[in-house]
C-alpha positions in Angstrom: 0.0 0.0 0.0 2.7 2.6 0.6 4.6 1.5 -2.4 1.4 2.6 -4.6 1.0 5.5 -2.5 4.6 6.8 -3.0 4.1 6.5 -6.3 0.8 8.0 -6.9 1.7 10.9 -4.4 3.2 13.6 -7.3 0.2 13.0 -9.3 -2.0 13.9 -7.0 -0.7 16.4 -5.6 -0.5 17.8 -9.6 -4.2 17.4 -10.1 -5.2 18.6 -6.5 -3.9 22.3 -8.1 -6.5 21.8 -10.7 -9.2 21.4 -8.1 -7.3 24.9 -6.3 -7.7 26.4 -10.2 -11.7 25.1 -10.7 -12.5 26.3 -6.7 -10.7 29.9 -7.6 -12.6 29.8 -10.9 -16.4 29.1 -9.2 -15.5 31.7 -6.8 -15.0 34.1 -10.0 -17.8 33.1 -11.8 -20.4 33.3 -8.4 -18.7 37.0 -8.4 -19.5 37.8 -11.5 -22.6 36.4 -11.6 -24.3 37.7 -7.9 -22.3 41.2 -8.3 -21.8 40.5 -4.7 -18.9 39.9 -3.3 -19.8 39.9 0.3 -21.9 37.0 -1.1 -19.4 35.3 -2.7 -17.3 35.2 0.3 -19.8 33.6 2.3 -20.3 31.0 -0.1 -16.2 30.6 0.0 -16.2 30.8 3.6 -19.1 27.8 3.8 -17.4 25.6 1.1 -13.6 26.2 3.1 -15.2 25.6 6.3 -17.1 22.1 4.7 -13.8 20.9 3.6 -11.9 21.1 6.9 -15.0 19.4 8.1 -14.5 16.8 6.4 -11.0 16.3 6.3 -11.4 16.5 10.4 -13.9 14.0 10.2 -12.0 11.5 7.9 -9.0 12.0 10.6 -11.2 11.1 13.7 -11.6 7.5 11.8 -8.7 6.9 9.8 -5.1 7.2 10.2 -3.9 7.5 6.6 -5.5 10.2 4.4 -6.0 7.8 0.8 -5.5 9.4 -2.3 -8.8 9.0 -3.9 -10.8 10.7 -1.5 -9.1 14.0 -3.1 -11.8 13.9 -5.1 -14.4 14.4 -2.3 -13.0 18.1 -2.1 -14.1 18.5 -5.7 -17.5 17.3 -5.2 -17.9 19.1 -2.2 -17.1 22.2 -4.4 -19.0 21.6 -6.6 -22.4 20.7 -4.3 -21.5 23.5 -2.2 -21.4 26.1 -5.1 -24.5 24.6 -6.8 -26.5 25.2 -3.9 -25.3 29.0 -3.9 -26.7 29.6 -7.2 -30.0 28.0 -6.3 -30.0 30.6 -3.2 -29.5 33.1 -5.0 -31.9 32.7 -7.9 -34.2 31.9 -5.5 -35.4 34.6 -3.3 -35.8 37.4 -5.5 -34.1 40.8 -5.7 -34.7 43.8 -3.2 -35.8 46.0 -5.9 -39.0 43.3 -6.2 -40.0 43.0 -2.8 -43.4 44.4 -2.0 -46.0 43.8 0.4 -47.8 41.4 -2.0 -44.3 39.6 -2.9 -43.4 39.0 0.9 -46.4 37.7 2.1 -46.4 34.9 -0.8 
């Protein structure tokens, strides 16, 4: 097991900077897309704090860290971030709140 490890160690850690690249880019495009960037750090805040988590979870159980399970952090990223667009698009904007509108 350590012998597969040591040698799968530089490739992971090669495509764990394209999972540092796609998080940096779904923070830009939730920036550009909610003009908000107190918003957008929230959302980076929630999907940080999700992946320490996890990773603090995984420790409690397991004594080695495997490889694979790199991929959770990409699938957390990419939940986590789904779920922000779906808050945003779904309460609807200041400008549009009314009486009427809040009390639906």
């Amino acid at each position: 097991m350590d012998t597969k490890r040591d040698l799968l160690l530089g490739a992971a850690i090669s495509d764990s900077k394209f999972s540092l690249i796609a998080a940096i880019l779904v923070f830009l495009l939730l920036l550009s897309y909610s003009l908000s960037l107190a918003f957008s750090l929230a959302v980076v805040w929630q999907l940080t704090a999700n992946v320490l988590a996890s990773l603090a979870i995984y420790r409690l159980f397991s004594e080695e860290f495997p490889l694979l399970n790199l991929i959770t952090f990409v699938l957390l990223i990419a939940i986590g971030s789904d779920g922000a667009f779906i808050l945003f698009n779904a309460f609807p904007k200041p400008e549009r709140v009314n009486a009427h509108s809040f009390l639906k």
